[in-house]
Gaussian input, Z-matrix of N, CA and C with variables (Angstrom, degrees):
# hf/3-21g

backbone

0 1
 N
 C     1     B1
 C     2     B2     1     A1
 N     3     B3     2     A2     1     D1
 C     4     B4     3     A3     2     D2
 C     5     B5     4     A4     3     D3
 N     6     B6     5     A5     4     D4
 C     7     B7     6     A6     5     D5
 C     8     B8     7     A7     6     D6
 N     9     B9     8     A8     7     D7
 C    10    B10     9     A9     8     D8
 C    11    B11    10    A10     9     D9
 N    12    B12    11    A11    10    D10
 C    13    B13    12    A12    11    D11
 C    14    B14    13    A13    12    D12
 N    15    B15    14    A14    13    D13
 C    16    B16    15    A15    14    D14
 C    17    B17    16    A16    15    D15
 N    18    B18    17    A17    16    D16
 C    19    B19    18    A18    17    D17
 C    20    B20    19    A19    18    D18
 N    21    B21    20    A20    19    D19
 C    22    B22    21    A21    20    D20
 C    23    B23    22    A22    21    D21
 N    24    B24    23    A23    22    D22
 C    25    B25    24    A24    23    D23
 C    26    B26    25    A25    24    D24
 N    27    B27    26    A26    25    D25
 C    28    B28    27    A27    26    D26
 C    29    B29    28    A28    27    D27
 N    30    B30    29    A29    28    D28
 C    31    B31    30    A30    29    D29
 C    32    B32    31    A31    30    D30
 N    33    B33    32    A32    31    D31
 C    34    B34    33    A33    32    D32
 C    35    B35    34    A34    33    D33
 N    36    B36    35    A35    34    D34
 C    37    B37    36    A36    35    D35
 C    38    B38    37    A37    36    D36
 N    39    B39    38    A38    37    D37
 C    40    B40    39    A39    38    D38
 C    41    B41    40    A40    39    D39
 N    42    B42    41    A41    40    D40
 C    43    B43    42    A42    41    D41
 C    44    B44    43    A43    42    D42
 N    45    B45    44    A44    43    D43
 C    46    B46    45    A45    44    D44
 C    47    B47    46    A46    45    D45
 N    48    B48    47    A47    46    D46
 C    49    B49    48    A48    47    D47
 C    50    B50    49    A49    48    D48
 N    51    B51    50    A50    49    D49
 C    52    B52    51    A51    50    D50
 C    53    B53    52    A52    51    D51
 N    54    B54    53    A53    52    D52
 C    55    B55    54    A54    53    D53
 C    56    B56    55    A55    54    D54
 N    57    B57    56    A56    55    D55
 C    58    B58    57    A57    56    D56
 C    59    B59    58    A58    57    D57
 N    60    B60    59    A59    58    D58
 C    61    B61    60    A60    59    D59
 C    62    B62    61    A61    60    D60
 N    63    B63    62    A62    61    D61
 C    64    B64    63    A63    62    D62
 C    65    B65    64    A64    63    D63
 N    66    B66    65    A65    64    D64
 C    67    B67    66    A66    65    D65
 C    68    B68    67    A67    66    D66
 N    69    B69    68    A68    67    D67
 C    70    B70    69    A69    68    D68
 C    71    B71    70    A70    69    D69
 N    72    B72    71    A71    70    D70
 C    73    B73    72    A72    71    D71
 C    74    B74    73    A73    72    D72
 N    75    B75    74    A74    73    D73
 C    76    B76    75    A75    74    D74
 C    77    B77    76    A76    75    D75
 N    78    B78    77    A77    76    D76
 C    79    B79    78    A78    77    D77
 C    80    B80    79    A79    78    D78
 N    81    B81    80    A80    79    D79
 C    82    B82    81    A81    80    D80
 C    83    B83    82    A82    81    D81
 N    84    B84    83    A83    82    D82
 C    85    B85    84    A84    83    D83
 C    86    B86    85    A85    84    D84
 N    87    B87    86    A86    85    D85
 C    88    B88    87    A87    86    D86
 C    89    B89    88    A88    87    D87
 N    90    B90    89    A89    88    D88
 C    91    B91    90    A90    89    D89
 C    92    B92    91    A91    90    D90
 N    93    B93    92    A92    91    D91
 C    94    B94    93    A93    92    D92
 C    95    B95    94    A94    93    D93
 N    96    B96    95    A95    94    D94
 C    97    B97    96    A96    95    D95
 C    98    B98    97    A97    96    D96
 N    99    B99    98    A98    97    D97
 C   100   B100    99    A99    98    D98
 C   101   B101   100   A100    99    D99
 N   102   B102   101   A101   100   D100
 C   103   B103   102   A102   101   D101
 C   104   B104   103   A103   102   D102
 N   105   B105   104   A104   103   D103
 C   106   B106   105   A105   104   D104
 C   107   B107   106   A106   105   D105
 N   108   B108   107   A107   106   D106
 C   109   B109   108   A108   107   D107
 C   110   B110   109   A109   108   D108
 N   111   B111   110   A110   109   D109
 C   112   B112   111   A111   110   D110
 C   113   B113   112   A112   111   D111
 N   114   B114   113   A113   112   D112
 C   115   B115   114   A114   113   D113
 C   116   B116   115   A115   114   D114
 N   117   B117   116   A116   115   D115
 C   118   B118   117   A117   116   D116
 C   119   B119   118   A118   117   D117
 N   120   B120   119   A119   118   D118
 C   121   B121   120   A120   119   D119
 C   122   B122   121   A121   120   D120
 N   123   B123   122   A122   121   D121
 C   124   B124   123   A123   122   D122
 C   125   B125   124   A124   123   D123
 N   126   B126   125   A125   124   D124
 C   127   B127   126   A126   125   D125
 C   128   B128   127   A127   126   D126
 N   129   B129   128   A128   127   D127
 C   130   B130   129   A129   128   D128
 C   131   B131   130   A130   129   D129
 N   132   B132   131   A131   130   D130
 C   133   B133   132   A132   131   D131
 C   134   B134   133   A133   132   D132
 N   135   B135   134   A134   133   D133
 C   136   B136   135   A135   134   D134
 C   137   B137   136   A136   135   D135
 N   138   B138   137   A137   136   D136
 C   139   B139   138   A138   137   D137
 C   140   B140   139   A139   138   D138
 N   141   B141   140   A140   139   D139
 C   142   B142   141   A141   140   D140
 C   143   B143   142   A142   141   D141
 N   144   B144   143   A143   142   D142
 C   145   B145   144   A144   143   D143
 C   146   B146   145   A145   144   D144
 N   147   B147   146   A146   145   D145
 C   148   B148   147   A147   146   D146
 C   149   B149   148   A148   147   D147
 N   150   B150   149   A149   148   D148
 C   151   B151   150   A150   149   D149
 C   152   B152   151   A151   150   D150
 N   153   B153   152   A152   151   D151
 C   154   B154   153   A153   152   D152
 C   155   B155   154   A154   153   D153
 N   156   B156   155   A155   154   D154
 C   157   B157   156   A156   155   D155
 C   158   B158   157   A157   156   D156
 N   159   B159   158   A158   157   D157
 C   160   B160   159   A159   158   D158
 C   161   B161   160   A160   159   D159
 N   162   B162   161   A161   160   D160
 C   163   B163   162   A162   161   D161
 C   164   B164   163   A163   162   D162
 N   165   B165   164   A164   163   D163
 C   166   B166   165   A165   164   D164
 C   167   B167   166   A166   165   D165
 N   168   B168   167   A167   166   D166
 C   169   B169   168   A168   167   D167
 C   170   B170   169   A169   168   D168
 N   171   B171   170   A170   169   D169
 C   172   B172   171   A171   170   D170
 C   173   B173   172   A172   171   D171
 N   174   B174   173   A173   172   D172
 C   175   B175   174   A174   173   D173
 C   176   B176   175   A175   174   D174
 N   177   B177   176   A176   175   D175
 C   178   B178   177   A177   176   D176
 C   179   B179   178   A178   177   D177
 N   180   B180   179   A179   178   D178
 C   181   B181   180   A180   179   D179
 C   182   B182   181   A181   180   D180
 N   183   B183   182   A182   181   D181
 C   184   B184   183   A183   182   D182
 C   185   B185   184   A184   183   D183
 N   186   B186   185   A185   184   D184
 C   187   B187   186   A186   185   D185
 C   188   B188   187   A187   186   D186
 N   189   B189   188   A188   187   D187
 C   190   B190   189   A189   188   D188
 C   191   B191   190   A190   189   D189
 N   192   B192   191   A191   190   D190
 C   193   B193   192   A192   191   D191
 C   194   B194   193   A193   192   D192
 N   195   B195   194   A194   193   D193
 C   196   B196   195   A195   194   D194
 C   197   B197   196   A196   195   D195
 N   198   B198   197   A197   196   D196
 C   199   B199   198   A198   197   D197
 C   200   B200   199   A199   198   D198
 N   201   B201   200   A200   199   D199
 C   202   B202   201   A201   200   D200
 C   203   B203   202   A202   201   D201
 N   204   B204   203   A203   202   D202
 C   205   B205   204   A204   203   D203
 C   206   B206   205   A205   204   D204
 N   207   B207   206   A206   205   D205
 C   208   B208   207   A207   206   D206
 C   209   B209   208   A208   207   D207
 N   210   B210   209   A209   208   D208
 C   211   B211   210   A210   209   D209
 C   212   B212   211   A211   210   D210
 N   213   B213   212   A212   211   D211
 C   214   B214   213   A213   212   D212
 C   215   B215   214   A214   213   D213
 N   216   B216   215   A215   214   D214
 C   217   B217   216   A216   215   D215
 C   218   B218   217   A217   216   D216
 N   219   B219   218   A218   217   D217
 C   220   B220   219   A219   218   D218
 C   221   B221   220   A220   219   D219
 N   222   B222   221   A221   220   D220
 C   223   B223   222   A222   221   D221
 C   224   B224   223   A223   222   D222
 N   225   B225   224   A224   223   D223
 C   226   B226   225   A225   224   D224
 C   227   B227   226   A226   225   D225
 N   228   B228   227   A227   226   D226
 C   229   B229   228   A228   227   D227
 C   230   B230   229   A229   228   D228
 N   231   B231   230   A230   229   D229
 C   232   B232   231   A231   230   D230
 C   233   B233   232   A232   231   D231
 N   234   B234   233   A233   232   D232
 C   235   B235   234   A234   233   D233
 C   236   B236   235   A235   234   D234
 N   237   B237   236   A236   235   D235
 C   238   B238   237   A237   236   D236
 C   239   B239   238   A238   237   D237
 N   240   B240   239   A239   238   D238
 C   241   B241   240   A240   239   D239
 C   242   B242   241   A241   240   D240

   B1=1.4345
   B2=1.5376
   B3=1.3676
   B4=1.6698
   B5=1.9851
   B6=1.5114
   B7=1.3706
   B8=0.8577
   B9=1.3015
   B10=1.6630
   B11=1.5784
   B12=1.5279
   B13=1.2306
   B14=1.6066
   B15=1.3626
   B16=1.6607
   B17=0.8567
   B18=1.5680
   B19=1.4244
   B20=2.0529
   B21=1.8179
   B22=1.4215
   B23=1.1902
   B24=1.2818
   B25=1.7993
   B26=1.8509
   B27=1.5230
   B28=1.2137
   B29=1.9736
   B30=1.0321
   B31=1.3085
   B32=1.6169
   B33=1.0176
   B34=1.4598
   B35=1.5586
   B36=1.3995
   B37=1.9217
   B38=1.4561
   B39=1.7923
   B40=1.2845
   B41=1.6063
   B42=1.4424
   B43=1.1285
   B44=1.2248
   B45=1.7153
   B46=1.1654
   B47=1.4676
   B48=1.3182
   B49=1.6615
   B50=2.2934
   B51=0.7860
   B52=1.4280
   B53=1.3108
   B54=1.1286
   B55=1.6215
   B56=1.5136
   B57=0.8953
   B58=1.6143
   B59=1.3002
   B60=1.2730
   B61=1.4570
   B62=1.8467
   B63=1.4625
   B64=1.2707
   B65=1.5961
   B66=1.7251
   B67=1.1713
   B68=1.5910
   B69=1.3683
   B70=1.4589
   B71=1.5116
   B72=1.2204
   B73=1.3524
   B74=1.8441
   B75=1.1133
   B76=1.6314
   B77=1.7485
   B78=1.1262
   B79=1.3992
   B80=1.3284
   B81=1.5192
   B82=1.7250
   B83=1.6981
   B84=1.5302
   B85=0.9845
   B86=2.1101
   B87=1.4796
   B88=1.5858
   B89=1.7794
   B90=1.0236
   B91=1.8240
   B92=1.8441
   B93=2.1185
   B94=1.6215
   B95=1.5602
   B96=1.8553
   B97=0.7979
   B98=1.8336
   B99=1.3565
   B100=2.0322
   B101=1.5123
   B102=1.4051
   B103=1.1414
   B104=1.3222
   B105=1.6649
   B106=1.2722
   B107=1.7063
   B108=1.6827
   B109=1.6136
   B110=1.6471
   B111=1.8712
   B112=1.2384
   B113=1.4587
   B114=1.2110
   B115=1.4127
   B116=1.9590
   B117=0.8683
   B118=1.6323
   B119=1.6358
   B120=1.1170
   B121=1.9493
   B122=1.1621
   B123=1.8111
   B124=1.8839
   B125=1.3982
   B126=1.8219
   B127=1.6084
   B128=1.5104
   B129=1.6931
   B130=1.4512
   B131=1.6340
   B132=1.5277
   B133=1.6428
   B134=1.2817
   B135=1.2797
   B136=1.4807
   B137=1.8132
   B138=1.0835
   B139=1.5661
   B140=1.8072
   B141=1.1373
   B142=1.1957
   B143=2.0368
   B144=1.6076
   B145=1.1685
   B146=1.4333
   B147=1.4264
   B148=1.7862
   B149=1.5507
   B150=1.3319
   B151=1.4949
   B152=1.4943
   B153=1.8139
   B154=1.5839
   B155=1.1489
   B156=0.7323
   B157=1.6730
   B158=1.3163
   B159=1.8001
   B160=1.6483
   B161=1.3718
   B162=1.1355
   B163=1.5135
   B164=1.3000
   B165=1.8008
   B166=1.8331
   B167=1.4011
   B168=2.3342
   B169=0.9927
   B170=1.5394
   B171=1.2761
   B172=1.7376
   B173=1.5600
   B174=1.1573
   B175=1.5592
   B176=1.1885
   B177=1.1538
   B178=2.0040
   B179=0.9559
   B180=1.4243
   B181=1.5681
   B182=1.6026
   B183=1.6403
   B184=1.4667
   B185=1.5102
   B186=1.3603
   B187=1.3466
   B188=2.1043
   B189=1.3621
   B190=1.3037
   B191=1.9652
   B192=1.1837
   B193=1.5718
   B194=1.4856
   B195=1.3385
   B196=1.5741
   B197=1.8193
   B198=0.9196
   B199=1.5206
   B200=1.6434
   B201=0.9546
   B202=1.6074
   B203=1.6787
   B204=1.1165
   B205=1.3770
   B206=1.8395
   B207=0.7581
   B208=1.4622
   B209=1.6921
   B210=0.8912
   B211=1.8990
   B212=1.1487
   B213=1.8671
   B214=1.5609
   B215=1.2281
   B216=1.9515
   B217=1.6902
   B218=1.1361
   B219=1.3012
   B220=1.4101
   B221=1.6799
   B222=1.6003
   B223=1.3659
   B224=1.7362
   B225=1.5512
   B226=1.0865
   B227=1.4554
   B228=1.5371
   B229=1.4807
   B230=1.6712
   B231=1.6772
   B232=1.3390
   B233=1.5357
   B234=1.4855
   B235=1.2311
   B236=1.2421
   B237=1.6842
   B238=1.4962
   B239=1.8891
   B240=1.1001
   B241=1.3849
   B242=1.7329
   A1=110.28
   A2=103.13
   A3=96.39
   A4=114.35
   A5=96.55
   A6=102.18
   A7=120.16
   A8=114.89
   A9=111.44
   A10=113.28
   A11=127.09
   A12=115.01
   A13=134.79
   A14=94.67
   A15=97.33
   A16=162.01
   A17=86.68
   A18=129.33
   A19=105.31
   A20=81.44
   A21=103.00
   A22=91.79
   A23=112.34
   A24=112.26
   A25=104.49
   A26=116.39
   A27=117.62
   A28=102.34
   A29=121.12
   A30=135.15
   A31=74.30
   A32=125.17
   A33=133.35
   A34=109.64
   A35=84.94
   A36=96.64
   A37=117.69
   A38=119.69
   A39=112.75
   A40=123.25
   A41=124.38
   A42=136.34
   A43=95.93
   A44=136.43
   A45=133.82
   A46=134.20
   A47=101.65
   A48=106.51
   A49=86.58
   A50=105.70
   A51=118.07
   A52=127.31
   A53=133.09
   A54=139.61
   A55=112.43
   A56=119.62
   A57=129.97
   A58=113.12
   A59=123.23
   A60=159.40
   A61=116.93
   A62=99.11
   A63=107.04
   A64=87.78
   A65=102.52
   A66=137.97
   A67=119.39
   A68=117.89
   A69=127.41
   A70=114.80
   A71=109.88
   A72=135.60
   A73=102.03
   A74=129.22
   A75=134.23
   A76=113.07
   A77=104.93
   A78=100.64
   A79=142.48
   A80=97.30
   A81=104.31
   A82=108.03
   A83=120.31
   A84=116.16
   A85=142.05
   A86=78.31
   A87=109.60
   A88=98.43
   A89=118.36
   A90=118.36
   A91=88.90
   A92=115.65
   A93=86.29
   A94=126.61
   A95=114.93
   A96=110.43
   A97=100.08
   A98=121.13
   A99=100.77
   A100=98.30
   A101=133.36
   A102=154.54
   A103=97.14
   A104=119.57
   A105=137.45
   A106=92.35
   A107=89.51
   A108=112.39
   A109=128.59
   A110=110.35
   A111=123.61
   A112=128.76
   A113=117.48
   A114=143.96
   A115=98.02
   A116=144.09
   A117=148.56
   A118=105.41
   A119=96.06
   A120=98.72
   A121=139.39
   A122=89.35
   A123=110.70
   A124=112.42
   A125=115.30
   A126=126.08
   A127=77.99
   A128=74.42
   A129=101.10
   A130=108.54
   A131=113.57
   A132=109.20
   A133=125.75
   A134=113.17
   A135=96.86
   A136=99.93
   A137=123.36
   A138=136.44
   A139=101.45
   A140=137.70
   A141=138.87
   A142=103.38
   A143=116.90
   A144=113.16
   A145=111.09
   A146=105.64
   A147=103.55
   A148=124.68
   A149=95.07
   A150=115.11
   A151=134.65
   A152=95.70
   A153=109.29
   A154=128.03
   A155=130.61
   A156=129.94
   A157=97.16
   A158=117.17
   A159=110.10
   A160=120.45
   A161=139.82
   A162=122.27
   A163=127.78
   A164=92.92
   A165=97.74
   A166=104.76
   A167=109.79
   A168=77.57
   A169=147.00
   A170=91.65
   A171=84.59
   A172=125.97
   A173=119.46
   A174=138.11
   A175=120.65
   A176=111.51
   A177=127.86
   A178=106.47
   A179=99.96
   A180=107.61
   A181=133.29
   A182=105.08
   A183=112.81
   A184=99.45
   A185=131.99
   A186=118.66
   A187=85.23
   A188=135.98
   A189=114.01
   A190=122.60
   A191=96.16
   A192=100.09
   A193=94.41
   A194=151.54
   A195=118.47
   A196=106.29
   A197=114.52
   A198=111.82
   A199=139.25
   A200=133.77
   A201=111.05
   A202=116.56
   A203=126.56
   A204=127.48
   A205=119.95
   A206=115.46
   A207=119.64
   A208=116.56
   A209=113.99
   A210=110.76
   A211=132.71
   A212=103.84
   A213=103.06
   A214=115.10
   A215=102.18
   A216=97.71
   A217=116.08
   A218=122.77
   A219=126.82
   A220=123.73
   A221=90.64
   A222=93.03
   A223=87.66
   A224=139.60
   A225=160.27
   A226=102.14
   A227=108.65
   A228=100.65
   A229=100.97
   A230=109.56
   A231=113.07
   A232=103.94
   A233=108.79
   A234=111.55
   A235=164.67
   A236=91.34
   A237=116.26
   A238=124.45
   A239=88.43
   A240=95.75
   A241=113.29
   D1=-33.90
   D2=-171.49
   D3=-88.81
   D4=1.10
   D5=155.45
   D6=-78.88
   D7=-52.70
   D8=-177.48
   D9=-59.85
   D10=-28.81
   D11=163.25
   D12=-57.89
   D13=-32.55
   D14=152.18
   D15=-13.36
   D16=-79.26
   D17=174.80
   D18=-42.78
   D19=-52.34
   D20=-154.13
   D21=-62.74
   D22=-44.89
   D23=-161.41
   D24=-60.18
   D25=-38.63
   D26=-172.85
   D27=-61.93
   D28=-40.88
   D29=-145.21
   D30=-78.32
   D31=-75.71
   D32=-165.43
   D33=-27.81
   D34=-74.00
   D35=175.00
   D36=-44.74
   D37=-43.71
   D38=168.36
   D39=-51.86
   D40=-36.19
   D41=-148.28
   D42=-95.19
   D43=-49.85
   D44=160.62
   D45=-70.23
   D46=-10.89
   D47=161.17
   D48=75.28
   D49=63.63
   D50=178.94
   D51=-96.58
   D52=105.51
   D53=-178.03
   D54=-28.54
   D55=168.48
   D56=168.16
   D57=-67.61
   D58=-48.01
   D59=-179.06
   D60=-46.65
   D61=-33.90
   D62=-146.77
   D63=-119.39
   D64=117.82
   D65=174.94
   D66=-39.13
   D67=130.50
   D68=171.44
   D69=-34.64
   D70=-71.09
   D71=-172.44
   D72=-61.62
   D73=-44.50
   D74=159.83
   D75=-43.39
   D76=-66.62
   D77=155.51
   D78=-18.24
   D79=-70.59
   D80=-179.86
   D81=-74.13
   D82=-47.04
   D83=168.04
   D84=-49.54
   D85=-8.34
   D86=178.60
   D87=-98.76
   D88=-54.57
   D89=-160.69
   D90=-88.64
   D91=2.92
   D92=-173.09
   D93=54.86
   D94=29.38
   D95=-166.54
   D96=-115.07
   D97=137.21
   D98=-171.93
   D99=-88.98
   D100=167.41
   D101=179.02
   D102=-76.86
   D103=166.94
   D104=-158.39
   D105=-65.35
   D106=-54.75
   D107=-164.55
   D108=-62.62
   D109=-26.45
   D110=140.56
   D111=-45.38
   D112=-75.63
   D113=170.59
   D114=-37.75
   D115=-71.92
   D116=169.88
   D117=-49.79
   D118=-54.17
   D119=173.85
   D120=-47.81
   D121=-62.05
   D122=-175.66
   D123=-99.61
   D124=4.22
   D125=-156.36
   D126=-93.89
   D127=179.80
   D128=-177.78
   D129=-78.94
   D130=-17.34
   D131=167.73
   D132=-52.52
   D133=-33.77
   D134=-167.63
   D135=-101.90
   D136=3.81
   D137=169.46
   D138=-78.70
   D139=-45.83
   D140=-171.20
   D141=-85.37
   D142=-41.18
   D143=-174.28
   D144=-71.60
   D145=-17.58
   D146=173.47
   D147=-96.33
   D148=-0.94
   D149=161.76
   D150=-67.44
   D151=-62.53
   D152=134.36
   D153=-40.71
   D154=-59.83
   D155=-168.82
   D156=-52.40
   D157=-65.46
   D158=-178.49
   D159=-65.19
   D160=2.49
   D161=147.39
   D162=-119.35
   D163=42.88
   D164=176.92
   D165=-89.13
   D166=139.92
   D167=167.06
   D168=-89.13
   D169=8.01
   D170=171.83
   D171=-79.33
   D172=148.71
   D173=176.17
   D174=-55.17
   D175=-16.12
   D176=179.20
   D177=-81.58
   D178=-65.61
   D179=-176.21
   D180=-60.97
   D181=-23.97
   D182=173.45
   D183=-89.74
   D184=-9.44
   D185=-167.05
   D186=-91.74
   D187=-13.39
   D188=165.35
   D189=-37.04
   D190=-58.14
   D191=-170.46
   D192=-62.39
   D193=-2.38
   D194=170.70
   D195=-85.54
   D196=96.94
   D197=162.79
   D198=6.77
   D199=72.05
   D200=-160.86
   D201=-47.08
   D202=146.21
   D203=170.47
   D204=-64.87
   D205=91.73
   D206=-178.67
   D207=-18.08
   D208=138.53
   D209=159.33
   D210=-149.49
   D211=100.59
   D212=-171.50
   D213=-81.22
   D214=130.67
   D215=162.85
   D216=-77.84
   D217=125.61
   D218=146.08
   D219=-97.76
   D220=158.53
   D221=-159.06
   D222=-96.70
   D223=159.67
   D224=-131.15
   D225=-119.68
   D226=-43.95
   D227=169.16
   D228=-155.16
   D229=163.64
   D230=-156.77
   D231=-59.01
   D232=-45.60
   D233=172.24
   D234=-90.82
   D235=22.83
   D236=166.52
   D237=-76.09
   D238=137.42
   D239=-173.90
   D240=-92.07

């Protein structure tokens, strides 16, 4: 995904003839254009793939949408290696 944002970001800058200077995010917000990661996020893709998912019949595949529970390692003392 973060290639393809790239990509986009290069294409952009070519097309607007854009300074060195002048921020990714200025850009899109100037051309009204959303980021790869918006567009996949807030789109209608990821609204339809979680749709699928809940009436797949396999058990794997519907068990994606439960979240995994996080687990931080911590280390026991500062100075363990």
């Amino acid at each position: 995904m973060m290639r393809i944002q790239r990509v986009q970001n290069k294409i952009l800058r070519v097309i607007t003839d854009a300074p060195w200077f002048a921020r990714n995010d200025e850009i899109h917000q100037y051309l009204e254009m959303p980021t790869v990661f918006e567009e996949i996020r807030f789109g209608r893709f990821c609204k339809k793939h979680k749709e699928r998912l809940a009436k797949h019949p396999n058990r794997l595949a519907s068990s994606l949408l439960v979240a995994p529970r996080m687990k931080r390692l911590k280390r026991a003392d500062v100075l363990d290696n």
